[in-house]
C-alpha positions as CSV (number, residue, x, y, z in Angstrom):
1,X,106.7,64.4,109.2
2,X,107.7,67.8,108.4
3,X,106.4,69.2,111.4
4,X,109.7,71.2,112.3
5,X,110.1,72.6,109.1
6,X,106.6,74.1,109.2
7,X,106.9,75.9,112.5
8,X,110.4,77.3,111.3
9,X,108.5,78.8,108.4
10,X,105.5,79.6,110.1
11,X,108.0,81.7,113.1
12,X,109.5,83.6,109.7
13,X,106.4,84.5,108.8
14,X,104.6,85.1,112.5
15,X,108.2,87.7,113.2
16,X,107.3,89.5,110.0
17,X,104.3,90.3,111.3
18,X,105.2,90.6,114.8
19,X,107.6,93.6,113.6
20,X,105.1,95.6,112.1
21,X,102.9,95.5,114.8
22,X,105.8,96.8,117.0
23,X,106.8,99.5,114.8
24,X,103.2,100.4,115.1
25,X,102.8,99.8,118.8
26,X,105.9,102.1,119.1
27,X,104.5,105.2,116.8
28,X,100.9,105.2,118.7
29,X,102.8,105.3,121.9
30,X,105.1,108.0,121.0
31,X,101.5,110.2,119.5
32,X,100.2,109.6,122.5
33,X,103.2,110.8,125.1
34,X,103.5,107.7,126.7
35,X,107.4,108.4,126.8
36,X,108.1,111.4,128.8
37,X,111.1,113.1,126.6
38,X,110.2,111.8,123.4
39,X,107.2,112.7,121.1
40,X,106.0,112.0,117.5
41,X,107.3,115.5,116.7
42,X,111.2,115.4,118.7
43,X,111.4,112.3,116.5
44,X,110.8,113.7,113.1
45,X,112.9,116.9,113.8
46,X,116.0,115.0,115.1
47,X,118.1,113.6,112.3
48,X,118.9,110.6,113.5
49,X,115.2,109.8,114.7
50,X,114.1,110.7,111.1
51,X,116.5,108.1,109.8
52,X,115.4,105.2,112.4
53,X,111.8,105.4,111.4
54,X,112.6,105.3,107.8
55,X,114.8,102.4,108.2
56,X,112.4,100.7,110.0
57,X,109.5,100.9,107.5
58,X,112.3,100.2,104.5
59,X,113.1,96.9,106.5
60,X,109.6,95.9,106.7
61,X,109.3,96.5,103.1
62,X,112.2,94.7,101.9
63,X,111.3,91.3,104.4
64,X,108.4,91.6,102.1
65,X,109.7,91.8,99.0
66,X,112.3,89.1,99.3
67,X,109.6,86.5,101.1
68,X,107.4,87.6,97.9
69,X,110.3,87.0,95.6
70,X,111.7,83.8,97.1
71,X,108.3,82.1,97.7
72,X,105.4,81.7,95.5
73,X,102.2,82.6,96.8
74,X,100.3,79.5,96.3
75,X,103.7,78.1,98.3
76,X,102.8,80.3,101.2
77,X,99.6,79.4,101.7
78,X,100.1,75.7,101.1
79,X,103.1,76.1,103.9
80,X,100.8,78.0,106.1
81,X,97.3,75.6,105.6
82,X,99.7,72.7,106.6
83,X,101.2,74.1,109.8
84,X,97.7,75.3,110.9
85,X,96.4,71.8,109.8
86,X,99.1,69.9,112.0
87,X,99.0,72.6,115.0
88,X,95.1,72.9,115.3
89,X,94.9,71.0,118.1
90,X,98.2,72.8,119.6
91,X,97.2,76.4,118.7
92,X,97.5,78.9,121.6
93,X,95.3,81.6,122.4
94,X,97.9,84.7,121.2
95,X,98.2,82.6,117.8
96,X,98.4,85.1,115.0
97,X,98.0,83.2,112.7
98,X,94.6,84.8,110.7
99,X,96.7,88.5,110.5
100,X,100.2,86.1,109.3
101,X,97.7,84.4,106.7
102,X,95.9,88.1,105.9
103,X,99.7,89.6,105.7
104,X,101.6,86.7,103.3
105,X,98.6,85.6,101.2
106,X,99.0,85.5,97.2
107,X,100.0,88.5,95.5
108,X,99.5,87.4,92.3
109,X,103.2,87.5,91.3
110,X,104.9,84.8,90.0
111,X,108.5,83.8,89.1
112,X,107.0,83.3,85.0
113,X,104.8,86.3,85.3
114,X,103.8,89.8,86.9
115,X,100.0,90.8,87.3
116,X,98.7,93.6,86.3
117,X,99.9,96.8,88.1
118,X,102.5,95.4,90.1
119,X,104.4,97.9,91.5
120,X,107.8,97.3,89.7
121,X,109.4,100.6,89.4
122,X,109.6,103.5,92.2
């Protein structure tokens, strides 16, 4: 039984996600003015504020590109059709597991060969 093995994957995969939505979550709150001395705009103009965003979307990025480099696609979604195979019956209700699937499904790339218009050079 390779139960425990799954849900480590599957929480990899689930925090990827989970990050994005709250670098998201945290840019439509500062558009909107939920926080009282911080806005969209008195983060772009300070320096440091700049920097953080941009570090934070590079991260996301990166967590990306090393999950897409280190494990196949087909691997993925194999890894991530058996945990929801042995969890159906344990699924909660916040599961995210149709935007984790939607977010690490098959790009195509492989370690043998690239598709076409992969984006390999910046």
């Amino acid at each position: 039984n390779h139960l425990g093995l799954l849900k480590r994957f599957y929480k990899v995969f689930e925090s990827v996600y989970k990050y994005i939505c709250d670098i998201n979550r945290f840019i439509e709150e500062l558009d909107e003015g939920i926080f009282i001395q911080q806005s969209l705009e008195t983060v772009f103009m300070d320096t440091v504020g700049k920097q953080l965003l941009c570090e934070s979307v590079y991260l996301y990025g990166v967590m990306l590109l090393v999950i897409d480099m280190k494990y196949e696609g087909s691997v993925r979604e194999r890894i991530l059709v058996a945990y929801h195979r042995y969890n159906a019956n344990k699924a909660a209700v916040d599961s995210h597991i149709d935007d984790v699937c939607k977010l690490l499904r098959s790009t195509g790339i492989s370690s043998t060969r690239r598709p076409t218009n992969y984006p390999v050079n910046y």
